[in-house]
Each structure stands twice: as C-alpha cells, then as structure tokens.
N, C-alpha and C positions, 0 to 999 in steps of 0.2 A: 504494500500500500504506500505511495507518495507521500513524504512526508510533505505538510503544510506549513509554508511560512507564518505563524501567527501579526507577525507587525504589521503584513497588511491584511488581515484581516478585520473586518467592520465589527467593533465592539458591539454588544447587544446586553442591555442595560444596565444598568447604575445609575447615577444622579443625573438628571433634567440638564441638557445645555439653554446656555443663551438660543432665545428662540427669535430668528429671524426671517424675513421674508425672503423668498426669491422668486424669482419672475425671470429676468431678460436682462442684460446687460447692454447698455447704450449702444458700445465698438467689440462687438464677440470677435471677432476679425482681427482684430487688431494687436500686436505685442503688449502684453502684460509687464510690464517695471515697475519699480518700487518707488521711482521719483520721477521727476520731471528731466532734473538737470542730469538724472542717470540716463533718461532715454535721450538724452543732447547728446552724450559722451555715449553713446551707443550708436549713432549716428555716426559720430569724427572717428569711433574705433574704424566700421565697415566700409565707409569712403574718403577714407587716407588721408584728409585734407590735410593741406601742411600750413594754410592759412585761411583767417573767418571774419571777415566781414558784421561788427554787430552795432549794432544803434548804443547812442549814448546813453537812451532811453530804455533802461532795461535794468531787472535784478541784477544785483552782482552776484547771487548763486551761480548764474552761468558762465562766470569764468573758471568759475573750480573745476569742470573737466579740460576746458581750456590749459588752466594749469597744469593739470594733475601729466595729461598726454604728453603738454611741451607742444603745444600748436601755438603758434604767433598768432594773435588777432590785431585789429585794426577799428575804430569807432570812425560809425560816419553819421551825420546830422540827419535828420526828418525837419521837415516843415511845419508850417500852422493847422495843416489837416494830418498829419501826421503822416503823410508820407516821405517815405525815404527819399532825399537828397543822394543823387546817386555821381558821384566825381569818381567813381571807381572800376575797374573793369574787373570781377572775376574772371580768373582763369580755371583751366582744366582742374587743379588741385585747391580751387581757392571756394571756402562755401558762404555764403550768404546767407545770415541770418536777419529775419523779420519776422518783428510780434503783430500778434492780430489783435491789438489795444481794445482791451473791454470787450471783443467780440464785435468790432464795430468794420474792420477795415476788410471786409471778404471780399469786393469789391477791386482792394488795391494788391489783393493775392491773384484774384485771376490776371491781372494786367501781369504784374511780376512772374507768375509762372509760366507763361508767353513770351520771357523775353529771357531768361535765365534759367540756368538747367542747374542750375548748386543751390536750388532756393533750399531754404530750410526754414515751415514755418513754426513758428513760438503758438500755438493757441492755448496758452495755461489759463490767458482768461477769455477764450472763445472756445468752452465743450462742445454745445451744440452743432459748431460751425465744422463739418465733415469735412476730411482731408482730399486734396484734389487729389486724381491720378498721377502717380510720377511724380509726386513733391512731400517730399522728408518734412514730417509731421509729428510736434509731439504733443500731450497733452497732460495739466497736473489734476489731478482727481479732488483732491484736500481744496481746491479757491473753489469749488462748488458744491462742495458735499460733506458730509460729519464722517469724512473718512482722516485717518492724521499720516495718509501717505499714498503711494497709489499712481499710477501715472501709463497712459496709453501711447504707443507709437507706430506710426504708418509709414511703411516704406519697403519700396517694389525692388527687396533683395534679395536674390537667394542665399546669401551669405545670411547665416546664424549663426550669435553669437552663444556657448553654452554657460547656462546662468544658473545658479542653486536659487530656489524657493527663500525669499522674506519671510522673515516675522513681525509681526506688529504691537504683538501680545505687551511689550513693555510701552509704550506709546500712545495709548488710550484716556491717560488718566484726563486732559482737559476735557476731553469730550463728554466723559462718566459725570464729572464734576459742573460744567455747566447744567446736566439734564438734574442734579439732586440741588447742586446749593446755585447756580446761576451761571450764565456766563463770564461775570466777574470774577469768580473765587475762580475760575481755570484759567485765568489770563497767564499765572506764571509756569503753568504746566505747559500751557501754549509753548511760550520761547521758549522754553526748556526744549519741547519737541524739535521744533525748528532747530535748536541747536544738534541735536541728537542725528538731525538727517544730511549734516555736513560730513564730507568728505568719506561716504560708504560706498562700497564696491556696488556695480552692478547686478543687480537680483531680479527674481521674476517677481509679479506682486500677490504679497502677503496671502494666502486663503480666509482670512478674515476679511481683511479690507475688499479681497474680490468679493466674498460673499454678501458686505452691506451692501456694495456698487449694484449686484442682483435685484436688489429689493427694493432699489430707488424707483420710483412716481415720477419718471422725466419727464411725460407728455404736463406734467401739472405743473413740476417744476421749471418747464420752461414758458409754459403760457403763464405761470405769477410774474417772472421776470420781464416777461416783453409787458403784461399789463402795469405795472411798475412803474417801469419805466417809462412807459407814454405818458403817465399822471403825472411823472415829474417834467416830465418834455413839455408839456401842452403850458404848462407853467414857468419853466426856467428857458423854456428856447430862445424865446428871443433875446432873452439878457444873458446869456450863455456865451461869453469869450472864445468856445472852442465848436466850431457850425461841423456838421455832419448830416448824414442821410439817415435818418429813421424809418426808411419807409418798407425797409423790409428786415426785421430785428430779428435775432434766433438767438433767444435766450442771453443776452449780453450780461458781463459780468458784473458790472455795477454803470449806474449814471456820472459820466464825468463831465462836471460842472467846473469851467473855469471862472473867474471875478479877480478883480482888481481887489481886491478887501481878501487881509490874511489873516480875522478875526476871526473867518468862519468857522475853519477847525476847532478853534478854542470854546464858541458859542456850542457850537457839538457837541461837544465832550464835557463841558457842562450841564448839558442835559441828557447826558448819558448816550448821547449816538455817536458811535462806534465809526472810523472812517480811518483807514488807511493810507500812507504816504509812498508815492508812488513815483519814483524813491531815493530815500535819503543818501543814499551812495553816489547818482547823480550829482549834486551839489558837488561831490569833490573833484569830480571828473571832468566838471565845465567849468568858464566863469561867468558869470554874473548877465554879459550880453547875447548868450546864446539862449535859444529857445528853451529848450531842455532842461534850464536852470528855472527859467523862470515856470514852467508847468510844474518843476516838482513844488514850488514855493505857491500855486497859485491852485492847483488843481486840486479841487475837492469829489473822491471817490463816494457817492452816498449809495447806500445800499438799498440793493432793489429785490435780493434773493426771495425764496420762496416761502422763508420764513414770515413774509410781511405783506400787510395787505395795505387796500389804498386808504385805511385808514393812519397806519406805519407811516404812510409818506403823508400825509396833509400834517402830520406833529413834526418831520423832517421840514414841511415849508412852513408851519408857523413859527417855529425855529429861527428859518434862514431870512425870513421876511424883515424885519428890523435894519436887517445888514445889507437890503438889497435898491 
C-alpha cells in the first residue's frame, strides 16, 4: 500500500478558522506578488534593463529595486495635466516608467503604449484600470483594499521567475485593530507594516491576502468610488487647480484637489479626515520652481473609497468650504 504524505493532506477538524468569503478575484490571470515595488523588480529582473526612465513624481519605494539590481535610472518632469514631459529617447535596454495618477490618466497610457515598446505602467493607484496588451503592468492591492500586502502583475513573458509563497500572518495587526478599537489606534501598526515590506525578496502572494482579495464586492467597490467622486467633482471642479477628464472614471483612487491654500491638510486632520501626501520624498528631489514640488505642497488627496458615502463627502466639503 503507498504510503501517504500526510503534510499535504487536508486536515478534517479541530477549531473553527477565520471565516471568509470567496467568490472571484478581480486579475485571476494575472502574476501573484507580494508587493508592488517586488512586481517592478520583477519586471527589471526579466527585461535586463540596464536603465529606467521614472517621473519625479512618484514613491521613493520604487527605487529600492532600482537599487537593490544596480540599474541607473534617470527623473524626467510631467506637466500640468500630468503628462510626461518626454526630452528623452528610450533605447532597446532603457525602460520607461509611468504612473497612472489616481487612476485618472488611461487615456495618456494608450497614447504612450503606441509610441514606446519599454513602457512600464505604475497602476498602484488605478486597480480597476486593466493592463493593455504588451505593456508591463503592475499593481499594489493594500491602496485599495484591507489587505497589508498583495500586488498583481501583467506581462506577455515566457520567462518565469521561481518564487516561494509569502506570508502575511505577522502583518495584520493594523487592520485587526482598526475593525475593534478604530482606525486611529492602528495608525502605528500601519508604519510599522510599511516599514516591515522594505527591502524583501520577491514572493508569490500570501494565501491569506489572496484569499481576502476573493471575497472582495469590486462591482460595489468601484461604483462607491466613481459615485464619490462625481459628488466631489460637481462641486470642486471648477475651483480645482489640476483640470482633467471625468467623463469616463473606473474606480479612481482618491479625488485630487489642487488650491493655492496649504491650510487644507491641517483643516483635515483636525477634523479627523485622513488624507495623504503624495509625496514627501519629492520635495527633496526638486526645487521649489518645478511643478512637482509645488503638487506635493498643494495637492490634496481626499478620499472617495468604498468605505464612504455621499454623505462622507458633503462633511469633507463642509470642511473644505471656509478655505475655498
């Protein structure tokens, strides 16, 4: 008689697991990793680039595989609509990274992937916004969902890279902690996390974090954000510093409100609304007369996720209305 490996064998009972929903996962298709800036550096591993191209306007996480490989990169400016300022010619080994801001610029991805074969796009804050054919795509799971890692990536390789399975099991506590004592009491477990997901190997991602990803309500979650958002548009657009195209939204990441007034933040967060700096690394990497400097100092991220209805946002504009 064969013997039987018991380790994989499916346990049959004992104590009650965490009970979670599953359904369908947004990108089933798609490469499973554990980060975002892992699936970048999963990208630079498979097409050799020996140099990258990245906006000034962007996380400094994404240099850390930059670092880690020893690829030279290069910062090039964006404009008032956010498009990239292009003084530069990629070459054969040279890859070209662009973020899809807020989930707002699909638009200036189609134009880019028509003229440039080394695109590589950032959609950490565009889930919704599907990967074109042929263009290196990553995505972070955690800026859209109560997962604390997580991260999808697209691209038409045969090359695969062999990666050992994440765990996430230590990495939980802010999210635990918001749902019992609030989102406040987990703030410092947050940075903690964030600190926690610097400079780790490439993994495939977590069985937990995939299994919440299952269970997510994206058709819901992304009609809250587009309806959101329009409540805040129909009201801040015109007086809105930074003009864009609303007219056909797919779940964007937050409403990005520019103003000459750099109260707002503070007005915010005095009344307890939460908003993002996007981001403070910038400031050291410009001066003072470039664009880029002036949106991290001006631009106010306000939240439109699916946690909030259009009641959420009218307290966000009775808020911001004094200062406007």
């Amino acid at each position: 008689m064969k013997k039987i490996n018991l380790s994989r064998v499916k346990p049959i009972g004992g104590y009650l697991d965490l009970q979670l929903n599953k359904s369908a996962e947004f990108y089933p298709l798609l490469l499973k990793l554990n980060t975002g800036r892992n699936a970048f550096e999963y990208i630079l591993k498979v097409r050799g680039y020996k140099t990258v191209f990245i906006p000034y306007f962007t996380c400094e996480v994404l240099l850390e595989p930059l670092r880690k490989l020893g690829i030279s990169y290069q910062f090039y400016t964006i404009n008032e609509a956010m498009d990239p300022v292009i003084d530069f010619e990629p070459g054969d080994h040279v890859g070209f990274l662009y973020t899809n801001y807020f989930g707002l610029k699909g638009d200036t991805i189609k134009f880019l992937s028509k003229q440039y074969k080394n695109l590589i796009v950032d959609n950490s804050q565009a889930f919704f916004s599907e990967p074109l054919p042929g263009v290196d795509t990553f995505y972070s799971c955690r800026k859209f969902f109560g997962v604390p890692d997580g991260a999808y990536l697209h691209m038409d390789s045969q090359m695969r890279l062999k990666l050992e399975r994440d765990h996430s099991l230590g990495r939980f506590s802010h999210l635990i902690t918001s749902i019992d004592q609030g989102i406040e009491s987990g703030y410092a477990a947050y940075l903690e996390n964030n600190v926690s997901l610097s400079n780790n190997p490439i993994r495939g991602m977590s069985l937990l974090t995939n299994r919440i990803l299952s269970g997510v309500d994206y058709k819901t979650c992304r009609y809250r954000r587009n309806s959101n958002f329009m409540f805040l548009h129909e009201v801040l657009g015109d007086i809105n510093h930074y003009s864009f195209d609303a007219s056909s939204l797919n779940g964007p990441m937050v409403y990005p409100f520019v103003s000459s007034s750099k109260q707002i933040k503070q007005r915010l967060l005095e009344n307890r609304i939460y908003v993002a700096t996007y981001w403070p690394n910038v400031l050291d990497w410009t001066t003072k007369k470039m664009f880029e400097h002036y949106l991290t100092n001006h631009l106010t991220a306000l939240p439109i996720d699916h946690r909030y209805t259009h009641i959420d946002m009218r307290r966000i504009l009775n808020v911001l209305k004094p200062l406007l």
